[in-house]
C-alpha positions in Angstrom: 9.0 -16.6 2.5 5.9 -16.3 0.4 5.3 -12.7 -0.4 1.2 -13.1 0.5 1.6 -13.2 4.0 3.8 -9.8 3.1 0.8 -8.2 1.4 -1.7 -9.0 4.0 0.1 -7.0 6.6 0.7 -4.4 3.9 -3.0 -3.5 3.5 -3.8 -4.1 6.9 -1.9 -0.9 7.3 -2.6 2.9 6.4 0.2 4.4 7.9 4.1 3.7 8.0 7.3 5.0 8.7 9.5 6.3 5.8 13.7 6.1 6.6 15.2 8.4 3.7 19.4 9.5 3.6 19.0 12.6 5.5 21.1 15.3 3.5 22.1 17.7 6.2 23.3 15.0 8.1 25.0 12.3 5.9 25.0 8.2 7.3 22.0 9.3 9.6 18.1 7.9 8.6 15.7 10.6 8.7 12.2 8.5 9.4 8.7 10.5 9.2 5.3 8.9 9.3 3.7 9.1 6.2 0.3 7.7 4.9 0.2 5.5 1.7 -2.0 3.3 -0.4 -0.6 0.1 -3.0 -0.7 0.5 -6.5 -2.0 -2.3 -9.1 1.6 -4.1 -8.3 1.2 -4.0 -4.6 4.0 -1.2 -4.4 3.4 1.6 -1.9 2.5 5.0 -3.3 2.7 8.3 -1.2 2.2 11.4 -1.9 4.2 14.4 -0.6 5.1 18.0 -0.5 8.3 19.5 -2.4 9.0 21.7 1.4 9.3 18.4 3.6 13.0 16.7 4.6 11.8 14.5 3.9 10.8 15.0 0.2 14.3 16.5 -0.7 15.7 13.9 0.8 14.3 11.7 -1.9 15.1 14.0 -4.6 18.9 13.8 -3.2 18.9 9.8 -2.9 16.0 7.6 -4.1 17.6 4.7 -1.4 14.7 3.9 1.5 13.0 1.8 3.9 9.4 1.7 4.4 8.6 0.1 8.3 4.8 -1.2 9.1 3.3 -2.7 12.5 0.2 -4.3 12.8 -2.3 -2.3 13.6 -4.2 -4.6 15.9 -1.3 -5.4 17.8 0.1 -3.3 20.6 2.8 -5.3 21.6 5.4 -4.2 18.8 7.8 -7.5 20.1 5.6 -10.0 19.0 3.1 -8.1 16.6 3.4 -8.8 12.7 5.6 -6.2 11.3 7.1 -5.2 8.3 10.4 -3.8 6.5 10.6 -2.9 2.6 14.0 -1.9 1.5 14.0 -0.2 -2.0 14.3 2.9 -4.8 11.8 5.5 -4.3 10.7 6.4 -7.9 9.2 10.1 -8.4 6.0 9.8 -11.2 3.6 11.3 -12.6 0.4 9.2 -11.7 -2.4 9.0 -14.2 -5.6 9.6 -13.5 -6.8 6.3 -13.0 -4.0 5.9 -10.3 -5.5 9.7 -9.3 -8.9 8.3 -8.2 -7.8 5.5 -6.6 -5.8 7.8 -4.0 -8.8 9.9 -3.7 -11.1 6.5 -2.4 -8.7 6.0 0.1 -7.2 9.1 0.9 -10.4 12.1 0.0 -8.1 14.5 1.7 -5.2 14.4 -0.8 -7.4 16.0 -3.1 -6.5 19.8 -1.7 -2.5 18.2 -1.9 -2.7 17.7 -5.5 -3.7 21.0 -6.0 -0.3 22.3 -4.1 2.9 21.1 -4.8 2.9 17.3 -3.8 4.3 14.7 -5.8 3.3 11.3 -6.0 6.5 8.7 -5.3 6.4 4.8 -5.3 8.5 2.3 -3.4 10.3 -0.2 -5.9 11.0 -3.0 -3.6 14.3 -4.7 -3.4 14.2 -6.5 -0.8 11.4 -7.1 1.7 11.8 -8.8 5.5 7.9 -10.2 7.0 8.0 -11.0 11.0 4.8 -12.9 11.4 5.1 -14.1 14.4 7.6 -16.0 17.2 9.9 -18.2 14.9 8.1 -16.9 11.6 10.2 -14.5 9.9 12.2 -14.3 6.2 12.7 -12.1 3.2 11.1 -11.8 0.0 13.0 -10.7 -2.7 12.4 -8.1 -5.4 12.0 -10.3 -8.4 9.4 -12.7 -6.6 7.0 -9.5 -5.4 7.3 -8.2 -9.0 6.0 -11.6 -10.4 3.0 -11.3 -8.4 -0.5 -11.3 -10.0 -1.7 -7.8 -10.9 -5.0 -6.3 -11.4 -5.0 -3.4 -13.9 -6.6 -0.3 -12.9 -9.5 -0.2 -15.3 -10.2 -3.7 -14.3 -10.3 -2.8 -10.8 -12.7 0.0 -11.3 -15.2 -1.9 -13.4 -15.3 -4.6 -10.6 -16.0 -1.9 -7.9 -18.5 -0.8 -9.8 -20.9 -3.4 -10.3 -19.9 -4.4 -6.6 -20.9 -1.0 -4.9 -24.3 -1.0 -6.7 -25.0 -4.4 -4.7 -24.0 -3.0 -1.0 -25.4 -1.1 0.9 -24.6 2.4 1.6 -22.6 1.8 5.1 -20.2 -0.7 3.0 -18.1 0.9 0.7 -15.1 -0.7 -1.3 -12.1 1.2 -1.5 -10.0 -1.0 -3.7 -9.6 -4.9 -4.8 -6.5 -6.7 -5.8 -6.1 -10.4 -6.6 -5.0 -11.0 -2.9 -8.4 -9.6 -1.2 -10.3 -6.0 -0.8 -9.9 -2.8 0.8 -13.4 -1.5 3.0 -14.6 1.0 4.8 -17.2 -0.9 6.7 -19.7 1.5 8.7 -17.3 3.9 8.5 -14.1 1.9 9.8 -11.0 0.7 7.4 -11.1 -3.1 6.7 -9.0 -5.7 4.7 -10.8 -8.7 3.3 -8.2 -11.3 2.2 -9.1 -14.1 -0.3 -7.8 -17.7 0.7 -5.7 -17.9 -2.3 -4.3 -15.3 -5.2 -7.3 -14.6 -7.5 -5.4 -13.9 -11.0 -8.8 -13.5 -12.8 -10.9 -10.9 -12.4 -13.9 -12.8 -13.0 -13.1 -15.0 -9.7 -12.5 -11.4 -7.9 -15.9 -10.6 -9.1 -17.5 -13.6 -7.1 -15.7 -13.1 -3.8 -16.7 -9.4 -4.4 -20.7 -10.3 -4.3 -20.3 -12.1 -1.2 -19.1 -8.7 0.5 -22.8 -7.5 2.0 
Protein backbone atom coordinates (compact mmCIF):
# COMPACT_ATOMS: atom_id res chain seq x y z
CA UNK A 1 0.00 0.00 0.00
CA UNK A 2 1.28 3.38 -0.87
CA UNK A 3 2.44 5.10 2.29
CA UNK A 4 0.51 8.64 1.24
CA UNK A 5 -2.69 7.48 2.11
CA UNK A 6 -0.76 6.44 5.52
CA UNK A 7 0.42 10.08 6.04
CA UNK A 8 -2.87 11.68 5.43
CA UNK A 9 -4.45 9.94 8.30
CA UNK A 10 -1.39 10.64 10.21
CA UNK A 11 -1.80 14.46 10.24
CA UNK A 12 -5.33 14.26 10.34
CA UNK A 13 -4.62 13.23 13.78
CA UNK A 14 -3.25 15.08 17.10
CA UNK A 15 -3.71 12.52 19.38
CA UNK A 16 -2.88 8.64 19.62
CA UNK A 17 -2.53 5.73 21.69
CA UNK A 18 1.07 4.68 22.61
CA UNK A 19 1.32 0.49 23.50
CA UNK A 20 4.92 0.27 25.33
CA UNK A 21 6.28 -3.36 27.24
CA UNK A 22 4.95 -2.66 30.48
CA UNK A 23 7.87 -3.50 33.01
CA UNK A 24 5.90 -4.40 36.16
CA UNK A 25 3.99 -6.67 34.27
CA UNK A 26 6.09 -8.47 31.54
CA UNK A 27 3.97 -9.87 28.01
CA UNK A 28 1.19 -7.16 28.97
CA UNK A 29 0.92 -3.64 26.55
CA UNK A 30 0.62 -0.74 28.71
CA UNK A 31 -1.31 1.86 26.19
CA UNK A 32 -1.72 5.77 27.25
CA UNK A 33 -2.88 8.54 25.10
CA UNK A 34 -0.35 10.78 24.25
CA UNK A 35 -0.29 13.91 21.87
CA UNK A 36 2.36 14.05 19.07
CA UNK A 37 3.43 16.03 16.02
CA UNK A 38 5.66 14.41 12.68
CA UNK A 39 9.02 15.40 12.24
CA UNK A 40 10.69 16.43 8.64
CA UNK A 41 10.50 12.45 7.86
CA UNK A 42 6.95 12.09 8.75
CA UNK A 43 7.94 10.10 11.98
CA UNK A 44 5.95 10.79 15.14
CA UNK A 45 7.63 12.82 17.84
CA UNK A 46 6.29 13.04 21.57
CA UNK A 47 7.39 14.49 24.25
CA UNK A 48 7.17 13.08 27.79
CA UNK A 49 7.97 13.14 31.43
CA UNK A 50 10.84 10.88 33.08
CA UNK A 51 7.78 9.98 36.13
CA UNK A 52 5.19 8.37 33.63
CA UNK A 53 4.92 4.28 32.93
CA UNK A 54 4.88 4.99 30.45
CA UNK A 55 8.21 6.76 29.86
CA UNK A 56 10.29 4.13 31.84
CA UNK A 57 8.76 1.82 29.94
CA UNK A 58 10.56 3.16 26.99
CA UNK A 59 13.67 3.53 28.68
CA UNK A 60 13.30 -0.37 29.61
CA UNK A 61 12.43 -1.52 25.90
CA UNK A 62 12.39 0.95 22.92
CA UNK A 63 9.67 -1.93 21.11
CA UNK A 64 6.09 0.01 20.47
CA UNK A 65 3.01 0.60 18.60
CA UNK A 66 1.49 3.89 17.96
CA UNK A 67 -2.64 3.34 17.21
CA UNK A 68 -4.63 6.50 15.33
CA UNK A 69 -8.52 6.79 14.41
CA UNK A 70 -9.87 9.25 12.24
CA UNK A 71 -10.92 11.91 13.88
CA UNK A 72 -14.00 12.63 11.80
CA UNK A 73 -15.23 9.32 12.14
CA UNK A 74 -17.12 7.87 15.06
CA UNK A 75 -17.74 4.67 13.86
CA UNK A 76 -14.22 3.09 14.86
CA UNK A 77 -15.41 -0.31 12.55
CA UNK A 78 -15.40 1.32 9.39
CA UNK A 79 -13.37 4.68 10.17
CA UNK A 80 -9.72 5.10 8.66
CA UNK A 81 -7.34 3.94 11.27
CA UNK A 82 -3.94 3.47 11.80
CA UNK A 83 -1.22 1.09 13.37
CA UNK A 84 2.71 1.91 13.38
CA UNK A 85 4.84 -0.75 14.75
CA UNK A 86 8.44 0.34 15.56
CA UNK A 87 11.72 1.50 17.96
CA UNK A 88 11.06 4.37 20.04
CA UNK A 89 14.41 6.44 19.85
CA UNK A 90 15.09 8.93 22.89
CA UNK A 91 16.87 12.41 21.35
CA UNK A 92 17.82 15.43 21.96
CA UNK A 93 15.74 17.72 19.49
CA UNK A 94 17.38 20.75 18.11
CA UNK A 95 15.98 23.79 18.24
CA UNK A 96 14.67 24.01 14.92
CA UNK A 97 12.77 20.65 15.72
CA UNK A 98 12.02 22.83 19.31
CA UNK A 99 9.89 25.52 17.57
CA UNK A 100 8.19 23.38 15.45
CA UNK A 101 6.60 21.54 18.72
CA UNK A 102 5.89 24.80 20.15
CA UNK A 103 3.49 25.84 16.67
CA UNK A 104 1.64 22.94 17.31
CA UNK A 105 1.80 22.10 20.79
CA UNK A 106 2.36 26.09 22.71
CA UNK A 107 1.74 24.24 25.87
CA UNK A 108 4.85 21.97 25.83
CA UNK A 109 6.79 24.95 26.30
CA UNK A 110 6.31 24.75 30.45
CA UNK A 111 7.31 20.67 29.73
CA UNK A 112 10.63 21.46 28.36
CA UNK A 113 11.39 23.31 31.16
CA UNK A 114 10.70 20.12 33.54
CA UNK A 115 11.98 16.85 32.87
CA UNK A 116 10.31 15.75 29.58
CA UNK A 117 12.13 14.11 26.85
CA UNK A 118 11.55 14.24 23.42
CA UNK A 119 11.17 10.43 21.74
CA UNK A 120 10.55 9.51 17.96
CA UNK A 121 8.80 6.49 16.54
CA UNK A 122 11.21 4.67 13.91
CA UNK A 123 8.73 2.89 11.91
CA UNK A 124 9.10 -0.73 10.99
CA UNK A 125 6.26 -1.62 9.91
CA UNK A 126 3.05 0.28 9.37
CA UNK A 127 -0.73 -1.34 8.71
CA UNK A 128 -3.38 1.69 6.94
CA UNK A 129 -7.30 0.57 7.13
CA UNK A 130 -8.84 2.97 4.78
CA UNK A 131 -11.85 1.72 4.39
CA UNK A 132 -14.18 -1.65 3.74
CA UNK A 133 -11.79 -3.88 1.56
CA UNK A 134 -8.87 -1.20 1.62
CA UNK A 135 -6.29 -2.20 3.98
CA UNK A 136 -2.26 -3.29 3.72
CA UNK A 137 1.10 -2.56 5.25
CA UNK A 138 3.80 -0.29 4.42
CA UNK A 139 7.07 -1.20 5.24
CA UNK A 140 9.89 0.55 6.93
CA UNK A 141 12.27 1.05 4.08
CA UNK A 142 9.49 2.56 1.68
CA UNK A 143 8.21 5.33 4.56
CA UNK A 144 11.95 6.14 5.00
CA UNK A 145 12.35 6.80 1.14
CA UNK A 146 9.75 9.29 1.26
CA UNK A 147 10.38 13.00 0.23
CA UNK A 148 11.49 15.14 3.06
CA UNK A 149 11.40 18.76 3.73
CA UNK A 150 14.24 20.06 5.85
CA UNK A 151 13.45 22.15 8.76
CA UNK A 152 14.96 25.41 7.63
CA UNK A 153 13.25 24.90 4.42
CA UNK A 154 10.04 24.57 6.06
CA UNK A 155 10.35 27.57 8.12
CA UNK A 156 11.36 29.96 5.34
CA UNK A 157 8.19 28.71 3.44
CA UNK A 158 5.93 29.49 6.44
CA UNK A 159 7.33 32.58 6.56
CA UNK A 160 6.73 34.23 3.50
CA UNK A 161 3.30 32.25 3.53
CA UNK A 162 1.92 33.77 7.04
CA UNK A 163 2.81 37.34 5.83
CA UNK A 164 0.10 36.64 2.93
CA UNK A 165 -2.85 35.28 5.33
CA UNK A 166 -4.68 36.70 7.31
CA UNK A 167 -4.54 36.67 10.96
CA UNK A 168 -7.47 33.87 11.61
CA UNK A 169 -5.26 31.48 9.30
CA UNK A 170 -2.31 30.42 10.68
CA UNK A 171 0.18 27.56 9.33
CA UNK A 172 1.43 25.25 11.71
CA UNK A 173 3.69 23.19 9.51
CA UNK A 174 4.09 22.09 5.65
CA UNK A 175 5.56 18.86 4.30
CA UNK A 176 5.78 17.75 0.71
CA UNK A 177 2.51 15.76 1.17
CA UNK A 178 0.25 18.94 2.23
CA UNK A 179 -0.02 21.56 5.35
CA UNK A 180 -0.85 21.69 8.89
CA UNK A 181 -3.68 24.83 9.86
CA UNK A 182 -5.21 26.27 12.46
CA UNK A 183 -8.09 27.79 10.53
CA UNK A 184 -10.20 30.34 12.73
CA UNK A 185 -8.90 28.74 15.51
CA UNK A 186 -9.68 24.97 14.54
CA UNK A 187 -6.80 22.18 13.50
CA UNK A 188 -6.85 21.44 9.75
CA UNK A 189 -4.85 19.24 7.23
CA UNK A 190 -4.55 20.53 3.66
CA UNK A 191 -3.22 17.65 1.43
CA UNK A 192 -1.63 18.30 -2.02
CA UNK A 193 -2.89 15.95 -4.93
CA UNK A 194 0.50 14.55 -5.33
CA UNK A 195 4.08 14.52 -3.28
CA UNK A 196 5.59 18.00 -3.72
CA UNK A 197 9.55 17.11 -3.51
CA UNK A 198 10.48 20.83 -4.22
CA UNK A 199 9.95 23.39 -2.08
CA UNK A 200 9.40 25.87 -4.68
CA UNK A 201 6.08 23.78 -5.85
CA UNK A 202 5.19 23.75 -1.88
CA UNK A 203 5.56 27.42 -2.10
CA UNK A 204 2.74 27.81 -4.85
CA UNK A 205 0.15 25.51 -3.19
CA UNK A 206 1.15 27.55 -0.07
CA UNK A 207 -0.18 31.07 -1.73
CA UNK A 208 -3.28 29.56 -2.58
CA UNK A 209 -4.02 28.89 1.29
CA UNK A 210 -6.20 32.39 2.00
Amino acid sequence: MKPDLAIRLLHQCRHATLATQSRQYPGYPYASAIQFFCDERQRPVFVVSALAEHSKNLLADPRISLSLLSPDDDAAQSAARLTMLGDAERFDASDALRARLLRYQPEAEEWLALDFMFFRLRPMRTRLIAGLGSMGWVDGRAWNELPALSLEEERLLLEKAQAALPESIRVLGCDCFGADLLWHGSYRRVDWDEALPEPARIRERLARLG
